[in-house]
N, C-alpha and C positions, 0 to 999 in steps of 0.2 A: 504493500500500500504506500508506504515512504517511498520508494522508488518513482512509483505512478506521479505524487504528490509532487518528489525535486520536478521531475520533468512538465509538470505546469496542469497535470490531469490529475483532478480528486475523484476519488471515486467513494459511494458512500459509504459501500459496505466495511463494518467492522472484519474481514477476515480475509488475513494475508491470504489462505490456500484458494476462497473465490477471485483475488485479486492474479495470482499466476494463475487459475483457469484461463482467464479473461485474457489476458497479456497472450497465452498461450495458444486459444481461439483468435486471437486477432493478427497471430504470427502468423498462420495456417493459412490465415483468408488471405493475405497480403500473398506470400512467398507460393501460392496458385499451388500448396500442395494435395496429393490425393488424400482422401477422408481414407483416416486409419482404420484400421479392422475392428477394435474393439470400442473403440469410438461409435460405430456404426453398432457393435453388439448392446452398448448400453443403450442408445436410444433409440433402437427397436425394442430391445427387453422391457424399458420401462414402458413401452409401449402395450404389449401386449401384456403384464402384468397388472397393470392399471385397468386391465379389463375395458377400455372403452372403444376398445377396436376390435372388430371382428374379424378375421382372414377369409372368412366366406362369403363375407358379404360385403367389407369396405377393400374393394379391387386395388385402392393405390396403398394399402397396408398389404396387401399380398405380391404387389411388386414392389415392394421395400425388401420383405421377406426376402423375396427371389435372386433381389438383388446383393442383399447381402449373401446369400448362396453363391451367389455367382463370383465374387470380392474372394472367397476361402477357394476358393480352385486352382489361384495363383500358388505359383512353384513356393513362391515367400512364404506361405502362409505355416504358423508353426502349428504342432500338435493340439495344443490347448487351445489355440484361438479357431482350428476346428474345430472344436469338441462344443467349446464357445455359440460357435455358427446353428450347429445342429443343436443343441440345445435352447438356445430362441427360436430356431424355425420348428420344433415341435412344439414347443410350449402355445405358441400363435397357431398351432394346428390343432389343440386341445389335448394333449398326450404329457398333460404333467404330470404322470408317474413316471414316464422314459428321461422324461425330463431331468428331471428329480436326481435319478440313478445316474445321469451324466455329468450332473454338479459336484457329486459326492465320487463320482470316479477321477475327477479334477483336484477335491481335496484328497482325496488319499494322496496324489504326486505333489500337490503346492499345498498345504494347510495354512497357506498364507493368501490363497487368492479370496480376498474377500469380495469380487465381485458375484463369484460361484456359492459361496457362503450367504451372502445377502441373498442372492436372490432362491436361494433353498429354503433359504429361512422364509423367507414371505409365501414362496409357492407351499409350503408347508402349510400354513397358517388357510391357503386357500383350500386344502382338502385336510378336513376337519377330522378324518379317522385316522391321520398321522401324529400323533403330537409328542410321540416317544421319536419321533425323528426330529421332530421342532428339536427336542432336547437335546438327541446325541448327536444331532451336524457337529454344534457349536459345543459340545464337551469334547468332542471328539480332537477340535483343532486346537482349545485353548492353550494344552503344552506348549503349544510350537509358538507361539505367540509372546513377544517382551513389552512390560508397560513402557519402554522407550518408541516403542512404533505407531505411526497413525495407525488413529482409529482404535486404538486396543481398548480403551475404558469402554468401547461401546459393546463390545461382547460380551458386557457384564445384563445390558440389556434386552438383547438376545437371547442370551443364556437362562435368563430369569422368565423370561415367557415361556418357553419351551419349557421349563420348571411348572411354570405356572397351570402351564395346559395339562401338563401329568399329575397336577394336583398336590404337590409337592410343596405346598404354601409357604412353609415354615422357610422353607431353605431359601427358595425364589423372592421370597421377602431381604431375606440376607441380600443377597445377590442384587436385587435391585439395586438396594440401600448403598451396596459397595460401589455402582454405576454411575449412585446420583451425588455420591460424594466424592467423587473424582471428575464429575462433570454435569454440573447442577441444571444444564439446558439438555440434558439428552435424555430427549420427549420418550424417546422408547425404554428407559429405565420407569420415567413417569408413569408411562403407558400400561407397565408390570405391575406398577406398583397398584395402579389405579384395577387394575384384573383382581390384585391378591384381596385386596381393600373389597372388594365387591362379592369374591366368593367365599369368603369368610363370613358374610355379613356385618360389615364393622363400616357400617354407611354413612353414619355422623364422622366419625373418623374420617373417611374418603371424602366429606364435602371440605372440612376444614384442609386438608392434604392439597387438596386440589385449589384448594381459594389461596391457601399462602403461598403454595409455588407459582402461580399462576402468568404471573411473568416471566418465570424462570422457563415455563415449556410454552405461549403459547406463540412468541419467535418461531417455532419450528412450523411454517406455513402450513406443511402438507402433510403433519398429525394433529395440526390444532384441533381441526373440527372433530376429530373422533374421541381427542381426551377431550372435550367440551362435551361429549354425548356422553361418556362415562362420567363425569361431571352432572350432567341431567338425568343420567338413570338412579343416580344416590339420591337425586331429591324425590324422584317417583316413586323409590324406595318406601321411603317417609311419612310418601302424600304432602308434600309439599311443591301443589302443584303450581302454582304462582314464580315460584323459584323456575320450577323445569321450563315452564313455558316462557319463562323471560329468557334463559339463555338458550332456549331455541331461537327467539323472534332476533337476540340480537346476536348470538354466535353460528350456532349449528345452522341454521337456517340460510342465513345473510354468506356466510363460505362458504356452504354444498353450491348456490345459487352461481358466487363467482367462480370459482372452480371448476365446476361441472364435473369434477373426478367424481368414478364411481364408489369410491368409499365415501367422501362424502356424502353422496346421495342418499345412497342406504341407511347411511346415518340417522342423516335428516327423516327418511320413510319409517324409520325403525321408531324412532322416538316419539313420532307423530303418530306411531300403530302403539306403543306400548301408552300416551295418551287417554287417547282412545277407546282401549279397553278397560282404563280407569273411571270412565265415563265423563274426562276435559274435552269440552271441546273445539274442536279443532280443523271442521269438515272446511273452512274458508282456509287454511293453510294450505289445503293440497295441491292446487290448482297449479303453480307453478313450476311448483316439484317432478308432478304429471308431464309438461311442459318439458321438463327436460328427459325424462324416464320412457316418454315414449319413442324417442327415436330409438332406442335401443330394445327396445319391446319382443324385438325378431333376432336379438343376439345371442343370446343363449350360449355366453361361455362358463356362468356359474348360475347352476341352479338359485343359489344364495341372492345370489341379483335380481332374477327372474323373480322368485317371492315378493322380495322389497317393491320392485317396478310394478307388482299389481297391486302391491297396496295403495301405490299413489295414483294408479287410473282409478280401482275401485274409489280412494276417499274419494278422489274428486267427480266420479260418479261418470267418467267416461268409461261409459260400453264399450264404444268401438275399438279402445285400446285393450280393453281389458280382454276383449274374444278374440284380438289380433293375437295376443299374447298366448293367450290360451289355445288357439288352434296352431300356430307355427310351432309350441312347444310339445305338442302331441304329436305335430309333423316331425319333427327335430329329433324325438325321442324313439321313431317310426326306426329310423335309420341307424348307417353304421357308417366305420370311418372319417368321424367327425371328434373322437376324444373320448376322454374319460366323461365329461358334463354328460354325454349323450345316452349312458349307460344309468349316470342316475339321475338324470330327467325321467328317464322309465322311471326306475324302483322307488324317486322319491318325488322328483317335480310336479310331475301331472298331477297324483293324487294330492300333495299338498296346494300345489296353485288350485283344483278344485274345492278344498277344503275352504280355501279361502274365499273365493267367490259363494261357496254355501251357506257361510257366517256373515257374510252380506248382506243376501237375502234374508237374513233369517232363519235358514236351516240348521239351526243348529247341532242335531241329530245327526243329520249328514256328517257335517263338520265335524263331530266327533269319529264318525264309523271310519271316517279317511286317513283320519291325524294319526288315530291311539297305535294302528298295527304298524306305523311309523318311528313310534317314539324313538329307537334304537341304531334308526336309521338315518334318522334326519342330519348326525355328526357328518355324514357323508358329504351333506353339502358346501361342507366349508363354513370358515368365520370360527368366533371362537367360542368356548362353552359360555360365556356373558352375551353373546350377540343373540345365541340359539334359544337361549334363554326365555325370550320372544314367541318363541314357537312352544316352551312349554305353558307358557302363560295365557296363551290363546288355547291352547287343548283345555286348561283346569276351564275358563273361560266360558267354552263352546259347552262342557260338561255340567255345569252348573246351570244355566239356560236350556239344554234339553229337556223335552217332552219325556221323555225317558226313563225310568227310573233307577234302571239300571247305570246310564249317564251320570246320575245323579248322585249314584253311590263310590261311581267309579271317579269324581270330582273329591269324595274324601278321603280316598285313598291317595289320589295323587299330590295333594292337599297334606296327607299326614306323613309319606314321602320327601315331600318340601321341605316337610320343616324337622325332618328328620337329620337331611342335608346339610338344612343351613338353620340353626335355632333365632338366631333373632334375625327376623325378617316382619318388620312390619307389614309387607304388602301383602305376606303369607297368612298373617294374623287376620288383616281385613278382609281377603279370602276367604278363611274358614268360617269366618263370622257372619261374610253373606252367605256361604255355602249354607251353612246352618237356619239361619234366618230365615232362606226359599222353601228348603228340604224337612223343615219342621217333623212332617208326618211320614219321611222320605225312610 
């Protein structure tokens, strides 16, 4: 940045390593050289990772693909930066388990490349029945790793998810805490911290957690919005819904909006569903959200997505998106050689995106008969056990409101489960208590 500065250009940002990007980027454009090979793997990968491109159906993201295919053919090109190549062009083909198995055959030779590490760890995160791999990528490489090297405090926050996701609380709490005190902005220690805080049930705890760091993580542009919604899920927790709904209207909401990343969005759909079945409401919020949810309505690269995206047609009460969604993802699900998504669109998509349209309507009976033979399977769609969390809260939900009685009973069981899980849960409390309330003679 001093550099930049003698020579008569300020730049604003606080960090020297975006200032030689920059410097670096602006070397390349000038001296007319070729775009590097992994230059080109990172932003394709963040592209297809990011889930908002389709390869099937956005043509000039599949001649990016191609193109980069074509870049690894060269005599230059070394070992790992093909392994690299084919490792994004399946991933953008939906085959993140081959995926997967190509990043981690890159760590076993470099335990040092953390672009194969980062993106293992996220595609992990996207298929939800992994999370003993979340865990052992990042134990696996920590030996080889020296606190004198970039980026090393951040493996503390990695490592503590992939903890967290195994249920490991006690330890991934350490872990976190060792991330966020070697480097107080690294949103994904926060991010951990904000998971353990939530599956524990210690929700008073996580609002205060999240309110005094809150400048320390929410600089990190592109996990703001989602620890702002784990932030909004402690107050729903609560029933403090005044709280949720403010920092939806002025965080979650107002960033999914500029962004348009799909984890935002979902975000946004998520909170505005978990809402919802609190009985806030919220049916004027969806409209926008919808607005951006439907152009991808026919993408179908994570089941996970596909749910959220009909929650925003249904709030907002657009049929046409919602049947769009619903018929191309029964077409989608018809097929083969399209990915892993494609296998559990069958086993889980359809019948949950129905479920959901049934609790719509009203059917609540439906809604249950769809979800329950689900329960065990729904991890498959990715996201993490606090996101899916959503989907158990709409089965107690739909159970509780069934004609049923057997529905009805099967609401206290899942109900006495909950709180078996997790004992202090308010929202579990006020659950059992309408459960009770409805089911008097039940």
């Amino acid at each position: 940045m001093q550099a930049w500065k003698d020579f008569g250009v300020e730049l604003s940002t606080t960090s020297n390593e975006a200032a030689k990007l920059f410097d670096a980027t602006l070397k390349q454009y000038v001296e007319w050289y070729d775009d590097d090979i992994m230059g080109q793997v990172i932003k394709i990968g963040l592209n297809a990772l990011g889930t908002g491109r389709s390869y099937y159906l956005d043509k000039d993201f599949q001649t990016e693909v191609q193109n980069l295919v074509g870049l690894g053919k060269s005599p230059s090109t070394l070992p790992h930066e093909q392994q690299h190549i084919n490792a994004v062009k399946l991933w953008a083909q939906g085959e993140m388990t081959q995926t997967c198995q190509i990043w981690e055959s890159i760590l076993v030779d470099n335990p040092l490349d953390m672009l194969a590490l980062k993106f293992a760890h996220d595609s992990y995160f996207y298929q939800g029945h992994h999370p003993q791999m979340m865990r052992d990528s990042i134990a696996g490489v920590f030996p080889h790793w020296k606190s004198s090297m970039p980026l090393y405090s951040y493996l503390y926050g990695m490592h503590s998810f992939g903890l967290e996701e195994c249920n490991h609380y006690a330890e991934a709490e350490k872990v976190a805490r060792k991330g966020l005190e070697l480097n107080r902005n690294d949103c994904w220690s926060t991010h951990s911290m904000a998971h353990v805080l939530e599956m524990t049930g210690r929700s008073s705890e996580g609002i205060q957690f999240m309110s005094s760091t809150e400048n320390d993580w929410n600089i990190c542009a592109m996990l703001a919005c989602h620890n702002y919604w784990h932030y909004g899920i402690y107050n729903i927790e609560r029933g403090l819904y005044d709280e949720a709904v403010g920092l939806f209207d002025t965080q979650v909401g107002p960033r999914a909006v500029k962004s348009g990343a799909m984890l935002d969005m979902v975000d946004a759909c998520s909170l505005l569903y978990r809402l919802s079945l609190e009985g806030v409401k919220v049916k004027d919020k969806w409209k926008e959200f919808n607005e951006i949810c439907r152009d991808h309505a026919e993408d179908h690269i994570l089941t996970f997505n596909d749910a959220h995206f009909l929650m925003a047609s249904l709030g907002a009460g657009d049929k046409t998106v919602s049947d769009k969604l619903i018929t191309s993802l029964k077409e989608f699900a018809k097929g083969t050689g399209k990915g892993d998504n494609q296998r559990i669109a069958q086993e889980v998509g359809v019948p949950l995106c129905d479920a959901l349209v049934a609790y719509d309507a009203g059917d609540f009976a439906t809604a249950v008969s769809l979800v329950n033979p689900l329960r065990y399977k729904i991890i498959n769609i990715g996201g993490s056990h606090a996101q899916r969390d959503l989907f158990n809260q709409f089965l107690i939900h739909a159970a509780i409101q069934s004609p049923q009685k057997d529905h009805n009973r099967l609401a206290r069981v899942l109900l006495m489960e909950r709180k078996a899980l997790k004992t202090n849960s308010p929202l579990t409390d006020r659950l059992i208590s309408r459960a009770m309330a409805v089911h008097v003679d039940g």
